[in-house]
C-alpha positions in Angstrom: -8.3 -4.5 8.1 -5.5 -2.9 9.4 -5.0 1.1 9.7 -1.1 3.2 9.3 -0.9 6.5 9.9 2.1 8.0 7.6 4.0 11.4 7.4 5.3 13.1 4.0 8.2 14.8 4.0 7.3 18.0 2.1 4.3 20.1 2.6 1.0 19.1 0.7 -1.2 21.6 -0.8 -5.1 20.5 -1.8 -4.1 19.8 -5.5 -0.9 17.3 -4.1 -3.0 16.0 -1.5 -5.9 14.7 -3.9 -3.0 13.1 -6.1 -2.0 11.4 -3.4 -5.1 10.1 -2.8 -5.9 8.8 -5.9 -2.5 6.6 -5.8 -3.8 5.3 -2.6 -7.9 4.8 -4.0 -6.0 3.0 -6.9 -4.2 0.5 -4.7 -6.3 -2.9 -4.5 -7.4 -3.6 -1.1 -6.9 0.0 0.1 -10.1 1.1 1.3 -9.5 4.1 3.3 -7.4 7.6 3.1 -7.9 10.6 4.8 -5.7 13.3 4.5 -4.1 16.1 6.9 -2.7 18.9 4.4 -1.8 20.9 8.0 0.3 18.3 9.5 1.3 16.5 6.4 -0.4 13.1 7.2 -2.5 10.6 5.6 -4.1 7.7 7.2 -4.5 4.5 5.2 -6.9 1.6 6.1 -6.1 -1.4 4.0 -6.9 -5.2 3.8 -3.1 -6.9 5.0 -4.3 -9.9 2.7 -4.3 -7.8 -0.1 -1.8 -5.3 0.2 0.9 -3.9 2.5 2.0 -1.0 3.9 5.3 -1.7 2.2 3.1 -1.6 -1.3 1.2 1.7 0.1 4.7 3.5 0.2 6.3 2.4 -3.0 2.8 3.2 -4.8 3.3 7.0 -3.1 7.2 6.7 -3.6 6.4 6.0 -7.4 4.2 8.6 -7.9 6.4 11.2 -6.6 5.4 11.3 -2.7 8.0 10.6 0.1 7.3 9.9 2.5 9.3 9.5 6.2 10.7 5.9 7.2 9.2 4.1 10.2 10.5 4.1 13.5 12.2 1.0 14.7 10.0 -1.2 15.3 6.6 0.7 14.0 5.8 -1.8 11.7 6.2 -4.8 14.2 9.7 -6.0 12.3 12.1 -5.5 15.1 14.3 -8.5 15.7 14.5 -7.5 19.2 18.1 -8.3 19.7 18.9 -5.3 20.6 16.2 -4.3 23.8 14.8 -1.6 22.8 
């Protein structure tokens, strides 16, 4: 199981923030979210043999949640030609 923490990029209230739940219960393999309406966060625990986090933001992206991209490197795809 692997666990990614994710940031939206506009506020959620409680109504948006059980939506975006329910995308995420209705992704197979997902079997965690929790949900930070103050800081505008959601935690997703997943199976990587079922899903990915690439999946997890094109369900939310689909459903009308964007949310903000990665860092370099945060989800361990950096080529490393570049040092940092």
């Amino acid at each position: 199981m692997k666990t990614e923490n994710l940031s939206f990029i506009s506020p959620l209230d409680e109504a948006r923030a059980m939506d975006a739940a329910r995308v995420l219960n209705s992704i197979k393999g997902v079997s965690k979210v929790a949900i930070t309406t103050a800081s505008g966060t959601v935690n997703v625990g997943f199976d990587d043999d079922v899903t990915s986090i690439q999946e997890v933001r094109t369900a939310l992206l689909k459903a009308g949640f964007a949310v903000k991209r990665s860092g370099h490197g945060e989800e361990g795809m950096c080529c490393g030609s570049c040092g940092s």
